[in-house]
N, C-alpha and C positions, 0 to 999 in steps of 0.2 A: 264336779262341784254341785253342792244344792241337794244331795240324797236325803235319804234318813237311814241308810247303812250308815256302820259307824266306820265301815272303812270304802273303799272305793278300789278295788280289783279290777280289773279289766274282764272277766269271765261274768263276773259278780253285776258289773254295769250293761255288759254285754245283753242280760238277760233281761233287761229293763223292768226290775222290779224293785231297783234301793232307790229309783227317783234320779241319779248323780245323772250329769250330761258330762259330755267329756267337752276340757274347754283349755286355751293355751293362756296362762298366767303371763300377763304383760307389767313388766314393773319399768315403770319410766319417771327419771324427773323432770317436772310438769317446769322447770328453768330452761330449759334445753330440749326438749317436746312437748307441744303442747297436744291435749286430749283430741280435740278437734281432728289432726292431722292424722295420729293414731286410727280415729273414728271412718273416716274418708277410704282409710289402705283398707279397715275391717268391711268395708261396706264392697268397695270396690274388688274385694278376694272371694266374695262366695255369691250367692244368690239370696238376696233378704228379702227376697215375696216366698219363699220356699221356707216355711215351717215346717215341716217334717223333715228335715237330713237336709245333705248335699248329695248330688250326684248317686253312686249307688249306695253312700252310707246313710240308712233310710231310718229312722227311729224317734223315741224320744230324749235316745242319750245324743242325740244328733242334732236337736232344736237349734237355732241360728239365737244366741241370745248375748247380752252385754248384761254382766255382773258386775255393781257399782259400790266403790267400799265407802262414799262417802255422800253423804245431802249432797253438797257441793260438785262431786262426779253426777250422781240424779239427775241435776239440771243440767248440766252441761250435756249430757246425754239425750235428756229426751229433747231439750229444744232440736240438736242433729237430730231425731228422728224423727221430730215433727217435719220437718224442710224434706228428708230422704221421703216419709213416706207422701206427701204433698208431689213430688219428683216422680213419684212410684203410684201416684192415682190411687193410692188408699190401699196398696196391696202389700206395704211394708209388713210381714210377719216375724221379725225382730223382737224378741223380748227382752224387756229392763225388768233385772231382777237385782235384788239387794246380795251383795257378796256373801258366800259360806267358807266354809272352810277347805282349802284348797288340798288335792291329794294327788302328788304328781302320781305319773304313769311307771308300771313297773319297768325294767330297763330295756327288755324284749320290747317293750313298743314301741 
């Protein structure tokens, strides 16, 4: 998500030059989960003072980021990452970025 290639390959992303980050598409209804609790698992699954990758996937297709498709997700998001990074002593490196267009993974991956 987020490149300026017009497609998103895995080779292609790999070589971090289209901009895309690789990221997992969550579609939930907000009747039955709410964002919040979503936000809490996402926070609690990786490392969010770690801007550059996780573990050994080191890059900038690897950024730790939350892509929000709506004002209304915006808010809900950063108030959580106000309190996370407040929790985290300023070292939250979580980016809120505005949704692009989603390009699932080829089937090998």
């Amino acid at each position: 998500m987020g490149g300026s290639a017009a497609d998103a390959k895995y080779d292609s992303v790999c070589s971090r030059d289209t901009g895309h980050v690789e990221v997992v598409h969550v579609r939930f209804d907000p009747a039955k989960t709410k964002l919040a609790s979503l936000l809490d698992i996402f926070y609690r699954a990786h490392d969010p003072t770690d801007g550059g990758g996780q573990g050994a996937d080191r890059g900038p297709q690897y950024k730790a980021s939350i892509w929000a498709h709506s004002d209304e997700q915006k808010k809900e998001v950063q108030a959580q990452m106000d309190e996370w990074d407040k929790a985290l002593s300023g070292r939250l490196r979580t980016k809120l970025l505005d949704a692009k267009p989603f390009y699932a993974a080829e089937s090998y991956h």
